[in-house]
C-alpha positions as CSV (number, residue, x, y, z in Angstrom):
1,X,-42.4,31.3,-58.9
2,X,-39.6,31.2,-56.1
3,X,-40.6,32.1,-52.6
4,X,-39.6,35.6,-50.9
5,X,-37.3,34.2,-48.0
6,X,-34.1,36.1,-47.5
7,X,-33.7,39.8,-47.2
8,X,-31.7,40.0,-50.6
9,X,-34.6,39.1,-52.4
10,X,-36.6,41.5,-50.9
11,X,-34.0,44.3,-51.6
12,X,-34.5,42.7,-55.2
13,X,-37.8,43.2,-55.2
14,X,-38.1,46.9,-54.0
15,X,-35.3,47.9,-56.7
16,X,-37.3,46.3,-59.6
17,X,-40.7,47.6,-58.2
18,X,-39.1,51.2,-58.1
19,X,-37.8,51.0,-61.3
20,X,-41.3,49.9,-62.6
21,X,-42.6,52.4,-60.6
22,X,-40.3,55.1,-62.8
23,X,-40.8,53.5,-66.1
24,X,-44.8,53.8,-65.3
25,X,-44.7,57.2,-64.2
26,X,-43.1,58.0,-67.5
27,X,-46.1,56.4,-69.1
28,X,-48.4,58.0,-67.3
29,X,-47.9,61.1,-69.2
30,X,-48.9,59.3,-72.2
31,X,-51.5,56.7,-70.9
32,X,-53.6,58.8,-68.5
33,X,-54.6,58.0,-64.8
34,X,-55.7,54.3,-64.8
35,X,-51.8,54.1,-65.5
36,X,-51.2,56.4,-62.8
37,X,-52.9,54.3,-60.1
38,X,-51.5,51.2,-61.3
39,X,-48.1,53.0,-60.6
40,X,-49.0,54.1,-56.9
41,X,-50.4,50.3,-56.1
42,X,-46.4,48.9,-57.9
43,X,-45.0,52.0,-55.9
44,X,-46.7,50.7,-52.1
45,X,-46.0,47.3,-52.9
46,X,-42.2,48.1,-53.4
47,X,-42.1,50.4,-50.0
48,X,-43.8,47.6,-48.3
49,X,-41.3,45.3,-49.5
50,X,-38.6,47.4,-48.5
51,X,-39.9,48.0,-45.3
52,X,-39.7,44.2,-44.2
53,X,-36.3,44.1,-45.3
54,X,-34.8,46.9,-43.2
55,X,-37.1,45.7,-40.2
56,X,-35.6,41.9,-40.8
57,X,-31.8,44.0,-40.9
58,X,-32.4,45.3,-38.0
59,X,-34.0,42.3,-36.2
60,X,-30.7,40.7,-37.5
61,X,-28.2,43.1,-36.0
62,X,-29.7,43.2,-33.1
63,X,-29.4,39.2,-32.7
64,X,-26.4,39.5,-34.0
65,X,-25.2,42.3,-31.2
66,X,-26.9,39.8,-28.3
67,X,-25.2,36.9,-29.7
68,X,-21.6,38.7,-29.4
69,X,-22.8,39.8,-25.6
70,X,-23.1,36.5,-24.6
71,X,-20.2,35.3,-26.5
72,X,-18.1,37.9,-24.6
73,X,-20.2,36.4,-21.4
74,X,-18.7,33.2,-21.5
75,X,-15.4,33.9,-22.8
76,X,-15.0,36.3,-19.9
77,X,-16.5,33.4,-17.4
78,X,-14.2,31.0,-19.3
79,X,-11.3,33.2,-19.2
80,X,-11.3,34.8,-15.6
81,X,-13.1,32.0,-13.3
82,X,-10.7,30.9,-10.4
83,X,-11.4,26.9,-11.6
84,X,-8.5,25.6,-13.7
85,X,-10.5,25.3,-17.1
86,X,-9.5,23.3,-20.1
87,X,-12.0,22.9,-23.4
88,X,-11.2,19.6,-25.4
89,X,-11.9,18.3,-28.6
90,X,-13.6,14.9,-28.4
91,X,-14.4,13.9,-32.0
92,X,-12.1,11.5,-32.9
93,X,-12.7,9.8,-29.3
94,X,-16.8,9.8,-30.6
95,X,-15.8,7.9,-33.5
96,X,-13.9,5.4,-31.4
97,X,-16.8,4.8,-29.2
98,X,-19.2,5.1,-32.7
99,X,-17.1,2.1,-34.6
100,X,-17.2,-0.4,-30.7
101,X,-20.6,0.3,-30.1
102,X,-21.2,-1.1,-33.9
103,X,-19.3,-4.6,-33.0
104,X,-21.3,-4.9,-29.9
105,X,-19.1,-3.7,-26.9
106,X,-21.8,-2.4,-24.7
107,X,-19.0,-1.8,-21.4
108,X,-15.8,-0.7,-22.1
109,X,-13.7,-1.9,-18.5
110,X,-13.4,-5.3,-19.6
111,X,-12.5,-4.5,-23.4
112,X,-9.7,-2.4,-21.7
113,X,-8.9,-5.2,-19.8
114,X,-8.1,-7.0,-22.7
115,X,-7.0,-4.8,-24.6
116,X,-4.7,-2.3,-22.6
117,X,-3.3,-0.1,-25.5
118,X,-6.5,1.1,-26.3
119,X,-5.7,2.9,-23.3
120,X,-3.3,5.4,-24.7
121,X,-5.3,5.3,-28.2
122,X,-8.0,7.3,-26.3
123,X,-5.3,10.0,-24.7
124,X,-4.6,10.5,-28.2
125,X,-8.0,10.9,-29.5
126,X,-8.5,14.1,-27.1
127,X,-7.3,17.1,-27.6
128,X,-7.0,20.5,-26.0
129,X,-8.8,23.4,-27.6
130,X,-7.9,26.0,-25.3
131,X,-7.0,27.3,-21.8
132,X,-8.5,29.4,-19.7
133,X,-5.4,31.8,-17.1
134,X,-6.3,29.3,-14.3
135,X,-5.2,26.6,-16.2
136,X,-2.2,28.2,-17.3
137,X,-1.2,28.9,-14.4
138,X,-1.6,25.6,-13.1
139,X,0.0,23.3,-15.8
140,X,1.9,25.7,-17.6
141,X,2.3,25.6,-21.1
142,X,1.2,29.6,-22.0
143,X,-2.2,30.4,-23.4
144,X,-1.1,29.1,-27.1
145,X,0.7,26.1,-25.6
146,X,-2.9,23.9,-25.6
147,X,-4.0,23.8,-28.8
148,X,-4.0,20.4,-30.6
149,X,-1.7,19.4,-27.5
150,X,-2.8,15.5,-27.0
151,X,-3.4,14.1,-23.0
152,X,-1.2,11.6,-22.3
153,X,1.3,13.2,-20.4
154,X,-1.3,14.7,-17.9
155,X,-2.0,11.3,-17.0
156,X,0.9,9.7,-16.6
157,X,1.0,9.5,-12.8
158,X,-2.8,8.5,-12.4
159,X,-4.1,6.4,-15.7
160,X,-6.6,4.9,-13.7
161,X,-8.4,8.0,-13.2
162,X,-8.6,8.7,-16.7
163,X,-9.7,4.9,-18.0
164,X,-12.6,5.6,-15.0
165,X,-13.9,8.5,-16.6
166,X,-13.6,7.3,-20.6
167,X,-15.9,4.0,-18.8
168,X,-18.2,7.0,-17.2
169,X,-18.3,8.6,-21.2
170,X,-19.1,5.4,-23.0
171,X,-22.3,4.7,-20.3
172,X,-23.2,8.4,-21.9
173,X,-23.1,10.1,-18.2
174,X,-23.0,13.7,-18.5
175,X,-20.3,14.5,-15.9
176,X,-17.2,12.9,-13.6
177,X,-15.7,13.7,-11.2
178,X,-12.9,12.0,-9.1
179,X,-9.8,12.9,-6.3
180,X,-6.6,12.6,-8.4
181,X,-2.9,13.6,-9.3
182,X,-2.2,15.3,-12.9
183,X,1.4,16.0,-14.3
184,X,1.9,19.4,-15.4
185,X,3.9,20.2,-18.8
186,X,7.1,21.0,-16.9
187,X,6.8,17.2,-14.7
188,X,5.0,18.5,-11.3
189,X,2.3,16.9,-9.7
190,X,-0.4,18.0,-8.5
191,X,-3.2,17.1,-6.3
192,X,-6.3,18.1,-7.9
193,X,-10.5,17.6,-7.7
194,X,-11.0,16.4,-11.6
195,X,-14.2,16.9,-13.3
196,X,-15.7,17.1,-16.8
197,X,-19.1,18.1,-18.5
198,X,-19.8,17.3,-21.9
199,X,-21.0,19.3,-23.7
200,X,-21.9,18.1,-26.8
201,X,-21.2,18.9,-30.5
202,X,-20.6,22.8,-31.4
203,X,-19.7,23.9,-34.8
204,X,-19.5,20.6,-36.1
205,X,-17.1,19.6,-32.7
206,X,-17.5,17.1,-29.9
207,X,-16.6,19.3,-27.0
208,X,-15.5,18.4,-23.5
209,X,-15.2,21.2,-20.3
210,X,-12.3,19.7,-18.2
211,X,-12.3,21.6,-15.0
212,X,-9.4,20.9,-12.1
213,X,-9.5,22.2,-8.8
214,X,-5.7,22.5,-7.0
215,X,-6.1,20.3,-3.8
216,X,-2.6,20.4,-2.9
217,X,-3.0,22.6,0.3
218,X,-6.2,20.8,1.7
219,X,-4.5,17.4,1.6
220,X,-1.7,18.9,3.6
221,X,-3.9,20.4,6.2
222,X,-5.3,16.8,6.7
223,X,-1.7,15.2,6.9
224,X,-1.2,17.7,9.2
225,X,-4.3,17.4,11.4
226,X,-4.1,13.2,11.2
227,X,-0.4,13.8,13.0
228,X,-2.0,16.1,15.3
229,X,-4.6,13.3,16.2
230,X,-2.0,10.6,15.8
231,X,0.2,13.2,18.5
232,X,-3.1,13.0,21.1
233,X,-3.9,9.2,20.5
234,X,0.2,8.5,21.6
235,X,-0.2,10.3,24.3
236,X,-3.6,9.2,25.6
237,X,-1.9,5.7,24.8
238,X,0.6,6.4,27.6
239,X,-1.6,8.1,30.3
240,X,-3.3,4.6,29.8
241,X,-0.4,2.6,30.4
242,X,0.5,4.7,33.1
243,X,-3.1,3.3,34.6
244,X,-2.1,0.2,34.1
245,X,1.6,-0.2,35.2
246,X,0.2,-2.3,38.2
247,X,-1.7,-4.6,35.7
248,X,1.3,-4.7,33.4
249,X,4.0,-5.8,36.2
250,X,1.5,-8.4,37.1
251,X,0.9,-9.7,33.4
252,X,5.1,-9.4,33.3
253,X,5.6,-11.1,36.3
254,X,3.6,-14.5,35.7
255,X,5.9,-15.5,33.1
256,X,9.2,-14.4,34.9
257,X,8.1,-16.6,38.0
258,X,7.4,-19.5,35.9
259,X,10.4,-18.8,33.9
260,X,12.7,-19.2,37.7
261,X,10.5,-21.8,38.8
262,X,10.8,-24.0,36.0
263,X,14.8,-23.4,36.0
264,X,15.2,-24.3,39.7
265,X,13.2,-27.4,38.9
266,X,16.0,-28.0,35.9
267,X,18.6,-27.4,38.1
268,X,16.9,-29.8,40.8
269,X,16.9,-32.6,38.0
270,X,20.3,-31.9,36.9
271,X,21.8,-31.8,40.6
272,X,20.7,-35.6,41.0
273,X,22.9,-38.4,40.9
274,X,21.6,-39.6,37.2
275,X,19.9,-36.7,35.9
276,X,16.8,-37.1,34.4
277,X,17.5,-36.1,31.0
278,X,12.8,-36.0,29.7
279,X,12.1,-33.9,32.6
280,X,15.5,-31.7,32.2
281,X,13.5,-31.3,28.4
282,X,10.2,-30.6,29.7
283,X,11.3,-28.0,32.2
284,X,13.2,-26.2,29.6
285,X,10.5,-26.7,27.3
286,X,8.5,-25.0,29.8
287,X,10.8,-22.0,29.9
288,X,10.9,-21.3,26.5
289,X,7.0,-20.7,26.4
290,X,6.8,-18.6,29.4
291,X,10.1,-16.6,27.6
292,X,7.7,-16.4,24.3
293,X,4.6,-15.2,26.5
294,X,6.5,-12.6,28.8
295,X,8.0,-11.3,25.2
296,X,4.4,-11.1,24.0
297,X,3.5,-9.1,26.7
298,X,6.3,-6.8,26.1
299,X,5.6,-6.4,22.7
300,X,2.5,-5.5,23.5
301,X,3.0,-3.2,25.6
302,X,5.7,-1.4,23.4
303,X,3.5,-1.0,20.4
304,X,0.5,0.7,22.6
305,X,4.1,2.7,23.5
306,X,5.2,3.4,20.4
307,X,4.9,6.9,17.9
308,X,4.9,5.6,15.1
309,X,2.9,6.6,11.6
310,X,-0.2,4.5,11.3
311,X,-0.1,1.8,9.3
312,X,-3.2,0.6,7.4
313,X,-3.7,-3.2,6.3
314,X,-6.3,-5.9,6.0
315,X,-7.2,-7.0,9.5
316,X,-9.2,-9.2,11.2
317,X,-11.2,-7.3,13.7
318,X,-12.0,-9.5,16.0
319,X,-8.6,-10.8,16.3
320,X,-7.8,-6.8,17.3
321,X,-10.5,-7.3,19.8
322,X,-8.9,-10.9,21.0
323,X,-5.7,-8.9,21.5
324,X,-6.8,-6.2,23.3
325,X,-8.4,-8.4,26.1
326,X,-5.3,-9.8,26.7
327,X,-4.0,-7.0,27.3
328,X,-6.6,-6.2,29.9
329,X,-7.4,-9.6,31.1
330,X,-5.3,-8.4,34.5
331,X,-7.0,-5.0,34.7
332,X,-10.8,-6.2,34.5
333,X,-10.2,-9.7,36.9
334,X,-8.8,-7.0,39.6
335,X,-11.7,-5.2,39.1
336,X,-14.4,-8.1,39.1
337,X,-15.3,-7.4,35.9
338,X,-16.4,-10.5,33.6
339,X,-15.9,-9.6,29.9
340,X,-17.8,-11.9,26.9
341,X,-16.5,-11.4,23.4
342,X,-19.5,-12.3,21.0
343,X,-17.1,-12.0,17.6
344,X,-18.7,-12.0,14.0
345,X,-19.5,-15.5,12.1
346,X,-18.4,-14.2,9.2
347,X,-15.0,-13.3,10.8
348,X,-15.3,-9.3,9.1
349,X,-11.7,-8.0,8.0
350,X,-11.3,-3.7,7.8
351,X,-8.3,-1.6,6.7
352,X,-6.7,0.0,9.1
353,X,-4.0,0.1,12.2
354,X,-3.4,-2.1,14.4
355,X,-2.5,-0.1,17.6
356,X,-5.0,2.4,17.1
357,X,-7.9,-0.1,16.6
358,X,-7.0,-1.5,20.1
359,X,-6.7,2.0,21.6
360,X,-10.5,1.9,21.0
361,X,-11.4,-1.2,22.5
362,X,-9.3,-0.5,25.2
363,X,-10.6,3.1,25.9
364,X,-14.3,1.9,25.8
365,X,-13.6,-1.5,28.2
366,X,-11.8,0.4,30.7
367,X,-14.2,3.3,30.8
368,X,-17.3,0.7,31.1
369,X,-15.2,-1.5,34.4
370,X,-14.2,2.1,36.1
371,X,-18.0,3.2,35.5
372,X,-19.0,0.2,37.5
373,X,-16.8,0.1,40.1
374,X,-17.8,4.1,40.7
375,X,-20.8,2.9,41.1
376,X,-20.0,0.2,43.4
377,X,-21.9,-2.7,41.1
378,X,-21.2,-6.4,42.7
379,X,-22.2,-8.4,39.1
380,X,-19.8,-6.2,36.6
381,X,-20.4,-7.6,33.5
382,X,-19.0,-6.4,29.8
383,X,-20.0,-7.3,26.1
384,X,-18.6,-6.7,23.0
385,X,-20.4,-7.7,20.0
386,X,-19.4,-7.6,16.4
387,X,-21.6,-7.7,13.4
388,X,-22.0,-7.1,9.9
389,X,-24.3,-4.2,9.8
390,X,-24.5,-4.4,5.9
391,X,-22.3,-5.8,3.3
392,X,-20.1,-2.6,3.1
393,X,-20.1,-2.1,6.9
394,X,-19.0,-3.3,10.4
395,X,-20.4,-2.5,13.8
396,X,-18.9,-3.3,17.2
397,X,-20.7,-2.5,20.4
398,X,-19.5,-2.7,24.0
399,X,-22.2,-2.4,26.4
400,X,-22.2,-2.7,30.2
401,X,-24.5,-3.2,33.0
402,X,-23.2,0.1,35.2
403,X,-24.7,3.5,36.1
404,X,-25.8,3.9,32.3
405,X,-25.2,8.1,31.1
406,X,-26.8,10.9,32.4
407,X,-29.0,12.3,30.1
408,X,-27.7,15.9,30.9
409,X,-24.7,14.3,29.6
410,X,-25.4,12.5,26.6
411,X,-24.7,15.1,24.1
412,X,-21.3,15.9,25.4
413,X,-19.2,12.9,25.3
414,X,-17.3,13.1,22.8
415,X,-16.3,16.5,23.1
416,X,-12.4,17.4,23.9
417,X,-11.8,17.5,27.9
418,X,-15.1,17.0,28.8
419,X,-15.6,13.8,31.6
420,X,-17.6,12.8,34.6
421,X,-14.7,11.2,36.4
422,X,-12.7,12.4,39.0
423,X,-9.5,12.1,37.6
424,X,-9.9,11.9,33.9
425,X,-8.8,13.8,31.6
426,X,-11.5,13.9,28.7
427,X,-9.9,12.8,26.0
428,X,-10.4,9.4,25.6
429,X,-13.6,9.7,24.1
430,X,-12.5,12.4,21.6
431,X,-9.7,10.6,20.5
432,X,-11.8,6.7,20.0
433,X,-13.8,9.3,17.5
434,X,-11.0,10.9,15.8
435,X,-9.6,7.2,15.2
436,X,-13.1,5.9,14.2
437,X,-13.5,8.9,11.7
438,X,-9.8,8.6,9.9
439,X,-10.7,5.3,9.2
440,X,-14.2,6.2,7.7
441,X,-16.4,5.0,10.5
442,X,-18.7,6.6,12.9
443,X,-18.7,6.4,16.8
444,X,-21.7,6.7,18.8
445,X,-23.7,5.9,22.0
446,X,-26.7,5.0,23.9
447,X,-28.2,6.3,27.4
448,X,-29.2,2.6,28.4
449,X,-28.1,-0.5,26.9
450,X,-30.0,-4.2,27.2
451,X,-28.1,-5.2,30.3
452,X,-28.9,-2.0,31.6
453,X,-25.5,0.4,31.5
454,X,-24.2,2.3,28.5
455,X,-23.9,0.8,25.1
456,X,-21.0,2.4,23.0
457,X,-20.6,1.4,19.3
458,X,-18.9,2.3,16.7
459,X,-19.0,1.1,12.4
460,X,-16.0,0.4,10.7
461,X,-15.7,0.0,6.5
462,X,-15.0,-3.6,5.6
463,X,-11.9,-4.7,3.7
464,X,-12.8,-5.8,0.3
465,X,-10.2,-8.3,1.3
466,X,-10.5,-11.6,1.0
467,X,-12.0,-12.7,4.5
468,X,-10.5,-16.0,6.4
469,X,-11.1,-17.4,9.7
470,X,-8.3,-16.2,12.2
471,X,-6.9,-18.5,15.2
472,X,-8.9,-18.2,18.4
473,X,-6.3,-16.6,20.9
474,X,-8.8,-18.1,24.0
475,X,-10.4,-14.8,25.0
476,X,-14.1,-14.9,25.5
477,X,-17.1,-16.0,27.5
């Protein structure tokens, strides 16, 4: 006999029982009472019967009702949250990764590398389901506009985002989540915080949550802010130079005196009565490399100088530090400073500018040789080391032998107008940080250093450049 399981079949039940129950009570008439209480027993057995089947009813609705509130729950989360919310259809993308998985491709970068269109066969295999107002509003497109629409036009401008997160699927991660720049359906683009959660299979559907995050006015404000700091670094750049017009006319000057002495020399050879035509060549020789260093000198000067955007490329770092000793080689001999440049073996390249790399260097040197000569220090020594900290990361430290910091001030230095000299300005401190921090560095420093001053360092990312040995330009111990 067939198990009582669903609720019909107990309504069944109760309906036959109570018309056995009438059919019995008719006989009882006839039969007598055993028939009678065999007709109560079929009767209670019915009620019983019936009385599970309304309780399971109501047990039903009630799961039923529950099951609509939270329904309404997340459709009004869904609907009304301020997060750009997009819910996609990622079954025919499973059966993609289903069918590689079966040949053996256990990581999909390198079969995209080789085979590219496979690319755009994914875009295609997503589709949107629906929209939430945030979205709409957004991309455009209206509330109906989503459905079945396929992705490949909301990546247009960034691909590589979305071949990053279709690797990030295949490895079965949960979630991703990347910066990035999406094309709306009417052809704007936006800057936008990209993530997804998978979900999983509902109603027989692979389901993916895309939720985008407009970013548009935070990457302005820190366009904005980097030309603010890019503003204070030119100007600190000049108040420097304006330090060191004394070193500069001195640096300008060698060149220009051995530029006149070599040409009276020239003229001296050519004034005799059979010129003598190898050293006529060696004086002008001569001129033309004290021409090339006096326009060096210049040029460096101008580009500390200059306002112009940043510029970020592969750079040698020690090279920038090479450079910026030149540039004070003047300034620290008047002082009686000795400098000792202890670059990197492994001759460490970073992304970043040029100028504003220097600044640093040249902000930390000069603040170490005035520190000193406060203090009235006959052996004024500098050194700047560079090392690899790790294999992501580069550390430079300049460290002196002078006064050291006061503990009292140790927590301040870096903050905006705050110094212990008595004419400076506090801001060159600020600004070494600002500069370290834009290019994704930190910027520290130490009460006493090994030689016995202040040690001052700051870390730099490394270029995943290719790293080559650069030209000594003669700077160091």
């Amino acid at each position: 006999m067939r198990p009582i399981q669903t609720i019909r079949d107990r309504i069944l039940l109760w309906a036959w029982g109570s018309l056995v129950l009438t059919l019995l009570s008719f006989g009882c008439s006839l039969l007598g009472d055993n028939f009678t209480t065999i007709a109560f027993a079929a009767f209670l057995a019915s009620s019983l019967t019936l009385v599970g089947a309304i309780m399971d009813i109501t047990a039903l609705k009630r799961a039923h009702v529950e099951l609509e509130r939270s329904e309404q729950r997340y459709r009004h989360l869904f609907t009304r949250m301020p997060i750009a919310l997009r819910q996609l259809d990622a079954s025919r993308l499973l059966v993609l990764f289903r069918k590689l998985k079966a040949e053996g491709v256990k990581d999909l970068g390198p079969y995209f590398d080789s085979h590219p269109e496979f690319l755009r066969t994914c875009m295609d295999a997503l589709s949107f389901e629906e929209a939430n107002e945030r979205a709409v509003q957004m991309f455009g497109g209206g509330p109906n506009g989503y459905v079945g629409r396929a992705m490949a036009d909301t990546w247009r401008e960034r691909p590589d985002t979305f071949r990053r997160a279709m690797e990030s699927r295949y490895r079965g991660e949960t979630n991703f989540e990347e910066e990035t720049r999406m094309v709306t359906w009417d052809g704007r683009i936006v800057d936008v915080l990209f993530t997804t959660a998978r979900v999983g299979p509902i109603n027989d559907l692979e389901i993916s949550l895309v939720g985008t995050i407009d970013i548009s006015p935070r990457l302005r404000a820190q366009q904005e802010l980097q030309r603010v700091q890019a503003e204070f670094a030119h100007a600190a750049r000049v108040s420097m130079l304006g330090e060191l017009t004394a070193s500069i006319a001195h640096e300008v000057n060698q060149p220009l005196a051995a530029i006149a002495t070599n040409g009276a020399a020239g003229l001296r050879w050519l004034n005799r009565p059979v010129p003598d035509i190898g050293e006529i060549r060696k004086t002008i020789e001569n001129i033309v490399v004290d021409t090339q260093r006096a326009a060096r000198i210049v040029a460096r000067v101008r580009g500390m100088a200059s306002r112009k955007v940043p510029e970020h490329a592969s750079l040698c770092f020690d090279e920038i530090v090479r450079e910026a000793l030149l540039f004070l080689r003047h300034e620290l001999e008047s002082r009686g400073v000795a400098i000792l440049h202890r670059p990197c073996p492994a001759t460490p390249q970073v992304v970043g500018d040029r100028t504003q790399l220097q600044q640093i260097i040249v902000n930390l040197a000069i603040n170490a040789a005035q520190a000193m000569t406060q203090a009235a220090h006959d052996d004024r020594r500098i050194v700047i080391s560079t090392v690899a900290q790790d294999a992501s990361t580069l550390c430079c430290s300049v460290e002196d032998n002078g006064p050291g910091i006061a503990a009292e001030h140790a927590g301040r230095l870096f903050e905006s107008f705050f110094t212990t000299k008595e004419s400076g300005m506090g801001m060159g401190l600020p600004i070494c940080r600002s500069i370290v921090e834009a290019h994704g560095g930190r910027i520290g420093a130490e009460c006493s250093a090994a030689h016995g001053g202040a040690r001052f360092w700051f870390t730099l990312p490394k270029s995943v450049a290719a790293e080559s040995p650069r030209p000594d330009l003669g700077v160091g111990a």
